[in-house]
SEKOLMI-451113 format. One record per residue: residue number from 1; x, y, z of N, C-alpha, C in turn; residue in one letter. Coordinates in pm, whole numbers. Example, Ala and Ser with C-alpha at 12.3 -4.5 7.8 and 13.67 -1.06 7.14 Angstrom:
BEGIN
k npx npy npz capx capy capz cpx cpy cpz r
1 1319 -569 780 1230 -450 780 1320 -330 780 A
2 1285 -225 708 1367 -106 714 1290 3 787 S
END
This chain:
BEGIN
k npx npy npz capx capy capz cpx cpy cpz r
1 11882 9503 6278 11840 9452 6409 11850 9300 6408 X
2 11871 9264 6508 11941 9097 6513 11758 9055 6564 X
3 11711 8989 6530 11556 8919 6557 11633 8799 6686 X
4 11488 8824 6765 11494 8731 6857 11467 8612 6840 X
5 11561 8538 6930 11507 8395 6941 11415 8392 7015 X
6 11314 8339 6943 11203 8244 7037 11210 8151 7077 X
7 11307 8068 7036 11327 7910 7089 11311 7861 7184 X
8 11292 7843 7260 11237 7766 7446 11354 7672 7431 X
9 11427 7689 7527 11546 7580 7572 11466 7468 7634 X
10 11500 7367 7561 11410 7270 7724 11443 7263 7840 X
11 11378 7275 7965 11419 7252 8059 11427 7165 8118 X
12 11582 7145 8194 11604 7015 8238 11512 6940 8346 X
13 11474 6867 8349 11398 6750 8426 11507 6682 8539 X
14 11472 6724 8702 11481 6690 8786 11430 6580 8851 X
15 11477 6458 8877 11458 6406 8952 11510 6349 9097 X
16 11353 6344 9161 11418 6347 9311 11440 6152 9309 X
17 11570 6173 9406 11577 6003 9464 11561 5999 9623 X
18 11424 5919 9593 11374 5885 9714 11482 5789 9846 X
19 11521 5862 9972 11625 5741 10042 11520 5638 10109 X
20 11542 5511 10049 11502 5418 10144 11577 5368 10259 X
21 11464 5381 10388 11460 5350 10477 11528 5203 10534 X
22 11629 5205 10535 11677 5043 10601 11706 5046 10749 X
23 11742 4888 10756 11655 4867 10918 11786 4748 10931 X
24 11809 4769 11048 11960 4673 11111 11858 4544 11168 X
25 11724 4544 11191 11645 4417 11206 11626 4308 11100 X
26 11721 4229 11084 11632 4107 10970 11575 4060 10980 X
27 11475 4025 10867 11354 4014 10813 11413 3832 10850 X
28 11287 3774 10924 11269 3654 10893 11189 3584 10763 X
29 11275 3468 10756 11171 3421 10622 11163 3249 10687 X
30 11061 3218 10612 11057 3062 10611 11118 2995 10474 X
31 11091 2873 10473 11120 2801 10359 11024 2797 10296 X
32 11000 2795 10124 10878 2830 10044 10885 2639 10019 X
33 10742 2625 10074 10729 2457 10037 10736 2454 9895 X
34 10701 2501 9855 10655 2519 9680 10800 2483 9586 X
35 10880 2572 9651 10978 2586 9578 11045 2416 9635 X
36 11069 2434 9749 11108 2316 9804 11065 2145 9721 X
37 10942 2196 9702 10897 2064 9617 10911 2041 9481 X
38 10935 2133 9447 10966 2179 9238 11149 2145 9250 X
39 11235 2179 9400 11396 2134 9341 11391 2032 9469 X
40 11283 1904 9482 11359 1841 9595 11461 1751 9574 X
41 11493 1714 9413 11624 1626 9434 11752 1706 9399 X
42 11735 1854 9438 11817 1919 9477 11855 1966 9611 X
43 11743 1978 9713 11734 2038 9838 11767 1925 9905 X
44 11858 1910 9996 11851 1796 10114 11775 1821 10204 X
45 11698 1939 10233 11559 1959 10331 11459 1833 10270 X
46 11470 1797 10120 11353 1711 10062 11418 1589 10107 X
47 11535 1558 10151 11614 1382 10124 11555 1308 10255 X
48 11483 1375 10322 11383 1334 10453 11276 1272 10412 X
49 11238 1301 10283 11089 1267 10218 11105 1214 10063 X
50 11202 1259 9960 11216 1228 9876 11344 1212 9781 X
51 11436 1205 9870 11565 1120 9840 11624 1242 9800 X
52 11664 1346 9773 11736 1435 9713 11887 1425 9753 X
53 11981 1531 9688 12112 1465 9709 12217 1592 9704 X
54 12202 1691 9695 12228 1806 9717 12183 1922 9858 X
55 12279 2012 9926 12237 2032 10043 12148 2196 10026 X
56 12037 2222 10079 11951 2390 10045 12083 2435 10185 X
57 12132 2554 10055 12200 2661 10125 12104 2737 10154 X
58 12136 2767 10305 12035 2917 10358 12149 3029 10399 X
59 12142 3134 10345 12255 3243 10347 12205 3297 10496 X
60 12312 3308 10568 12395 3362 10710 12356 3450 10732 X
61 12291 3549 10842 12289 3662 10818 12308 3675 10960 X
62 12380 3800 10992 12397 3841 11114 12265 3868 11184 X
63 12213 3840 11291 12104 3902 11336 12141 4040 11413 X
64 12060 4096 11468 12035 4224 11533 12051 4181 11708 X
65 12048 4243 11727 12064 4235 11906 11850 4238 11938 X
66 11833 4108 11961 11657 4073 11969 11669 4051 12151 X
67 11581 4050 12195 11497 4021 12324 11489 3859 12337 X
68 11406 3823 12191 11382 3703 12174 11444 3590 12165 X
69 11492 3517 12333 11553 3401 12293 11556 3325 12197 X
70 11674 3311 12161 11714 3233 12033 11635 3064 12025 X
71 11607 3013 12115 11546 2884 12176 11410 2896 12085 X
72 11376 3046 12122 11172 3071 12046 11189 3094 11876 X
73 11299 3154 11874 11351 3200 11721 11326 3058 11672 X
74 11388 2968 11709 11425 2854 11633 11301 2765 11636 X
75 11263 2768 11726 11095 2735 11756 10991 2742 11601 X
76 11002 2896 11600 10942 2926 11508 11009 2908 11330 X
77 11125 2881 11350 11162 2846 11192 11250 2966 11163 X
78 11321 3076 11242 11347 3217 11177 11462 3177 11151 X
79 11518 3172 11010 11632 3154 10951 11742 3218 10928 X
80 11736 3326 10957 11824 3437 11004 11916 3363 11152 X
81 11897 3278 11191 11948 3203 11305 12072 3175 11200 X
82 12221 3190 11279 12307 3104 11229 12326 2982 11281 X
83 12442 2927 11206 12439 2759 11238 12510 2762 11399 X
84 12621 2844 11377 12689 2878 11543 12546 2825 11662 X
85 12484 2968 11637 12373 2943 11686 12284 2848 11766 X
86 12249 2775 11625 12172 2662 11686 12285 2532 11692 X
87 12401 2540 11674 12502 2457 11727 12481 2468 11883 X
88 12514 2588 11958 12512 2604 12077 12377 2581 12126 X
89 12244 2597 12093 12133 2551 12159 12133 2379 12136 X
90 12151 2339 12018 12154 2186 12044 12269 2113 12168 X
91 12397 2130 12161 12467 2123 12243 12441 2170 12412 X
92 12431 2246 12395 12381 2329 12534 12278 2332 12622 X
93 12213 2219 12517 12007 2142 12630 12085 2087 12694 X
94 12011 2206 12845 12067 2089 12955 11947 1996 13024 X
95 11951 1847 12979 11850 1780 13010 11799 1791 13181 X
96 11676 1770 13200 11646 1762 13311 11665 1618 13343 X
97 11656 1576 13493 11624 1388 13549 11487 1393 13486 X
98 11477 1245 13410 11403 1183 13380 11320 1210 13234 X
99 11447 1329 13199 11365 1404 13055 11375 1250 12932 X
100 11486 1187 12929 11512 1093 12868 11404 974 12816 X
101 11364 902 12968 11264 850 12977 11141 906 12949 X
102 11099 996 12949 10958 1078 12920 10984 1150 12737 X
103 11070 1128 12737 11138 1151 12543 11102 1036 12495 X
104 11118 932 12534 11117 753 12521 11005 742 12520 X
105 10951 800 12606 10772 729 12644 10654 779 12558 X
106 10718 919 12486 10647 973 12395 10653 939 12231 X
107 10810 911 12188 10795 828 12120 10709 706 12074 X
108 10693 647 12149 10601 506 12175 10462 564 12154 X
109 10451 620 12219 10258 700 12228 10280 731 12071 X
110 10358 814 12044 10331 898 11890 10351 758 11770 X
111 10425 658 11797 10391 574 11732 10302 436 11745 X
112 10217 462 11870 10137 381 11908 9962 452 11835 X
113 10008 596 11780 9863 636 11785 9861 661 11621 X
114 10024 662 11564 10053 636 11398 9988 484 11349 X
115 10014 376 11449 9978 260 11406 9831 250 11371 X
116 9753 332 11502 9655 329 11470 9537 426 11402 X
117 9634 496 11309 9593 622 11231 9546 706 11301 X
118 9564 760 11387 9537 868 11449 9658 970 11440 X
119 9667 995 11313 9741 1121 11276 9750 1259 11359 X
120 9665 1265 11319 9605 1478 11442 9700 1424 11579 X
121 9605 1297 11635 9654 1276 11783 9841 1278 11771 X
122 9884 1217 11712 9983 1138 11712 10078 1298 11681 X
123 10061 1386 11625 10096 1507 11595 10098 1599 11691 X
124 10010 1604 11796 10028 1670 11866 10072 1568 12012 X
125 10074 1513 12005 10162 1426 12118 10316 1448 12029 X
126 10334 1413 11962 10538 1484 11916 10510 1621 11934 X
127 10445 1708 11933 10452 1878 11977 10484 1859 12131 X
128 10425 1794 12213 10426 1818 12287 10568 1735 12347 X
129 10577 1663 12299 10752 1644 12340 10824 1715 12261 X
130 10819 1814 12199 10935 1926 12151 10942 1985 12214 X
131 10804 2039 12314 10832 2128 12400 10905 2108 12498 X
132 10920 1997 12556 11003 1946 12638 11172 1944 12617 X
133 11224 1862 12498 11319 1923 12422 11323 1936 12251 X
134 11297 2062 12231 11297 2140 12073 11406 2051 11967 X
135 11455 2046 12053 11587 1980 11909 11626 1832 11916 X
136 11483 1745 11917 11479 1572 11996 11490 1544 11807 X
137 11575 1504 11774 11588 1442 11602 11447 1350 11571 X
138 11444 1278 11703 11350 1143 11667 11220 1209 11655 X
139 11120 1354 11718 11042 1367 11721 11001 1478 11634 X
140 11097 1527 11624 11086 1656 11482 11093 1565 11353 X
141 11133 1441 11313 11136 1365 11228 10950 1298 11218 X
142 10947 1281 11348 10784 1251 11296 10707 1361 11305 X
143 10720 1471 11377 10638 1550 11355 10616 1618 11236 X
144 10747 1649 11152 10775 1638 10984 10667 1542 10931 X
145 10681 1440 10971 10640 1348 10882 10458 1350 10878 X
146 10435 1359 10998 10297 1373 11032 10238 1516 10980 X
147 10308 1626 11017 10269 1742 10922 10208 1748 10805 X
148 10320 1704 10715 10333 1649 10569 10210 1578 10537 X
149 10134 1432 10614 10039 1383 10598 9946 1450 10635 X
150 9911 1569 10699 9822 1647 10770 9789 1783 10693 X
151 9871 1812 10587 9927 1987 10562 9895 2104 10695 X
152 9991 2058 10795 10000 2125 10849 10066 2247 10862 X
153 10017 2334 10907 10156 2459 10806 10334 2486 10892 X
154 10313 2378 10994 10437 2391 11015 10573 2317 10963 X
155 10485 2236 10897 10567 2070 10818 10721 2174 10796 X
156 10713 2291 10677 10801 2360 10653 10941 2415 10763 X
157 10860 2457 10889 10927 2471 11018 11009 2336 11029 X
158 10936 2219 11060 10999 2109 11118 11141 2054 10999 X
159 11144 2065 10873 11186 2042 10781 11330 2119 10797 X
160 11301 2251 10780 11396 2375 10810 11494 2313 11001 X
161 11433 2261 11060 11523 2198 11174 11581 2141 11209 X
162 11551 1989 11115 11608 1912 11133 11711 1887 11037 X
163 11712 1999 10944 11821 1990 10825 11920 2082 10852 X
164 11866 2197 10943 11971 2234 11006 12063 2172 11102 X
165 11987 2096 11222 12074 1993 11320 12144 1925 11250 X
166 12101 1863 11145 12192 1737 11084 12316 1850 10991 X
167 12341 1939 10938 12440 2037 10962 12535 2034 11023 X
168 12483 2049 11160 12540 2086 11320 12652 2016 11297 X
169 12570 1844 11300 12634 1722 11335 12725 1726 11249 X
170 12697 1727 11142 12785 1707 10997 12910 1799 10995 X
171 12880 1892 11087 13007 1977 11089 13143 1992 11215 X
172 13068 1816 11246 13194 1850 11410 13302 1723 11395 X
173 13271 1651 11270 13375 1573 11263 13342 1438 11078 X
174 13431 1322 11108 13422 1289 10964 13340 1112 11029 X
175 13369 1108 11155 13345 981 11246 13439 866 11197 X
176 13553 880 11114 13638 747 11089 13720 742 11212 X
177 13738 776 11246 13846 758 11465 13793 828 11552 X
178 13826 718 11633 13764 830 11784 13745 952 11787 X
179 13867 1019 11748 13908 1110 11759 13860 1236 11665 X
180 13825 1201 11568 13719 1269 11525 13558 1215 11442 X
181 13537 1173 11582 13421 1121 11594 13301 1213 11565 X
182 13220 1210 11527 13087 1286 11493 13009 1315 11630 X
183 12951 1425 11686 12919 1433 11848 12762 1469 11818 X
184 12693 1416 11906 12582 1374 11895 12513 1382 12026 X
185 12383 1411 12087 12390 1434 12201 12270 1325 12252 X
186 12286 1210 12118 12228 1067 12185 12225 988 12082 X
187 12170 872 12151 12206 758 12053 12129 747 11931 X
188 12039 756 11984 11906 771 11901 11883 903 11790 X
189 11960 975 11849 12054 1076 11707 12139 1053 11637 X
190 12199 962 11691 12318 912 11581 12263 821 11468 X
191 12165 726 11548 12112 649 11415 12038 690 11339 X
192 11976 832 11423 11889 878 11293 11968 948 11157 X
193 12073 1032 11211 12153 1124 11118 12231 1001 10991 X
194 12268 877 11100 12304 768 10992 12233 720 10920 X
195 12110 684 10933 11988 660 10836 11901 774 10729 X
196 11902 846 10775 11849 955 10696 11953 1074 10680 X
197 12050 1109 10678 12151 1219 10624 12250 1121 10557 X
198 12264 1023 10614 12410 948 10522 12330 824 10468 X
199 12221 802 10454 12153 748 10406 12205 620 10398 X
200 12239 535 10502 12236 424 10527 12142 351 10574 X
201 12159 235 10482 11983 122 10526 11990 95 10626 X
202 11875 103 10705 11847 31 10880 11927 -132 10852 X
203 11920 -162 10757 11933 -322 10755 12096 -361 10740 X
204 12173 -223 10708 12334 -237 10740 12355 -186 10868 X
205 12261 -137 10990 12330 -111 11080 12408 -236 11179 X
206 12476 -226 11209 12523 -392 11245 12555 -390 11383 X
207 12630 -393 11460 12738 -411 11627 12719 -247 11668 X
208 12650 -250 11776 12685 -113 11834 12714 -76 11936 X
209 12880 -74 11996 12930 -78 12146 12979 44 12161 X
210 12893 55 12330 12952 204 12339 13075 161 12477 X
211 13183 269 12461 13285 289 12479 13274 449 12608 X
212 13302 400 12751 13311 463 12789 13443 554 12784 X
213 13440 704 12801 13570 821 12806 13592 847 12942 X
214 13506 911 12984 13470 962 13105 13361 995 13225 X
215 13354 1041 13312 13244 1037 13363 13095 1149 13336 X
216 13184 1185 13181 13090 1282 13103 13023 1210 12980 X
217 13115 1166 12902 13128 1161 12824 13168 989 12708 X
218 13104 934 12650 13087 819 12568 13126 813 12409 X
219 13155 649 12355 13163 675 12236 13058 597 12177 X
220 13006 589 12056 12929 496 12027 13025 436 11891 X
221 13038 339 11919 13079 245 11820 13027 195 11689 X
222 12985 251 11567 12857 167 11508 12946 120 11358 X
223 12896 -64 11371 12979 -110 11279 12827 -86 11178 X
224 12900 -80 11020 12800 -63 10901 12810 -140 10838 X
225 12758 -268 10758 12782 -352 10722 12747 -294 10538 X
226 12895 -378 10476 12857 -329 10318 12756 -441 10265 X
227 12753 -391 10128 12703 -484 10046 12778 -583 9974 X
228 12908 -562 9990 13021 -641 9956 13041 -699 10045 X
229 13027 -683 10179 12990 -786 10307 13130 -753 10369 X
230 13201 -633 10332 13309 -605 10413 13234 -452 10444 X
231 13244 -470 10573 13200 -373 10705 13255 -274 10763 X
232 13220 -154 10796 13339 -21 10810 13272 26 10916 X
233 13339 87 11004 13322 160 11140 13288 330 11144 X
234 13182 379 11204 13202 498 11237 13160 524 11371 X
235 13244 622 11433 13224 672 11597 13173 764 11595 X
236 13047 786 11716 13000 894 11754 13018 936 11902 X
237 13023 1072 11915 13081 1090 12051 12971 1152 12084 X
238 12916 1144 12245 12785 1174 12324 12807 1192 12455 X
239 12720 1236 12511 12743 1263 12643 12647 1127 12729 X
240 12703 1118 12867 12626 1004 12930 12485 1053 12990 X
241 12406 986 12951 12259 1054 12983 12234 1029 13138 X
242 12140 1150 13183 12118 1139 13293 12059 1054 13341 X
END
């Protein structure tokens, strides 16, 4: 008689794979200050505050078909915005009469109430000209700045905006000829992007004639003076303010 096996085969072990659930909605993120401050002379989000020299890539992502004007998206910092994007909302503010002057007038207040340390105040007077126009360089630059002295938790937002605009700019031309002039949708943007993105000293800005095109449209002329004391030209192209 042949004896049985008793042996127990092992039995094989099944496992289930769970399907995760994905979603055609992207996930917004902000910028992690933290991190931001541990690589800022890597991040050019930091070269606003601490000289850095390298640009923070933020990876592209297609968004989803949202409700939520892109205008509030950007508002809030959602980075999932492409550059297209907020190319076309910067370009595409269509100023109201007299928005200019009341942009101007707030400036002054926000640095009339910096002089006199009134930070908080002076912070929410630049909020309140963003609301007016969101993508003003001169006032997202102090409101950055005032954040930052405040820890306010949007400092990160304002940071993430204006490093995107200066992008924008950086991507519509080289400004050595007219002709491909850097476009800018004021003056007071041009000198900022020249002072703080190309990091030229206020104290080389030199001759600045603007050059009418059309009845749209302007150049700004801005001579840069070296330190070798020979001087080089770059053009910015703008529209004529209302």
């Amino acid at each position: 008689m042949v004896a049985e096996d008793n042996t127990r085969k092992p039995k094989k072990r099944t496992t289930k794979v769970k399907r995760k659930r994905t979603s055609t909605r992207p996930r917004t993120s902000t910028v992690d200050y933290d991190v931001v401050q541990n690589q800022r002379r890597e991040l050019d989000s930091m070269r606003l505050l601490n000289g850095g020299v390298r640009p923070i890539i933020v990876e592209e992502k297609i968004p989803g078909l949202e409700l939520e004007p892109f205008v509030a998206r950007f508002n809030r910092g959602d980075t999932t915005l492409r550059r297209e994007t907020i190319k076309g909302l910067y370009f595409g503010h269509q100023s109201k009469i007299g928005e200019g002057s009341f942009l101007q007038q707030m400036e002054l207040e926000v640095d009339k109430a910096i002089a006199n340390k009134q930070f908080a105040k002076a912070l929410k007077m630049a909020q309140r000209g963003l609301w007016r126009n969101p993508m003003h360089f001169a006032l997202i630059k102090r409101a950055c700045d005032l954040s930052h002295h405040e820890k306010h938790n949007r400092m990160e937002v304002y940071l993430w905006q204006i490093v995107q605009l200066f992008n924008v700019v950086e991507s519509t031309g080289d400004g050595k000829s007219p002709d491909t002039a850097l476009q800018v949708m004021s003056q007071s943007d041009a000198l900022l992007y020249e002072m703080l993105w190309l990091d030229t000293p206020r104290e080389q800005l030199g001759d600045r004639t603007i050059i009418k095109l059309d009845d749209h449209k302007q150049l700004l002329r801005l001579e840069i003076k070296g330190v070798d004391r020979q001087a080089m030209v770059r053009y910015y192209s703008m529209p004529i303010p209302i």
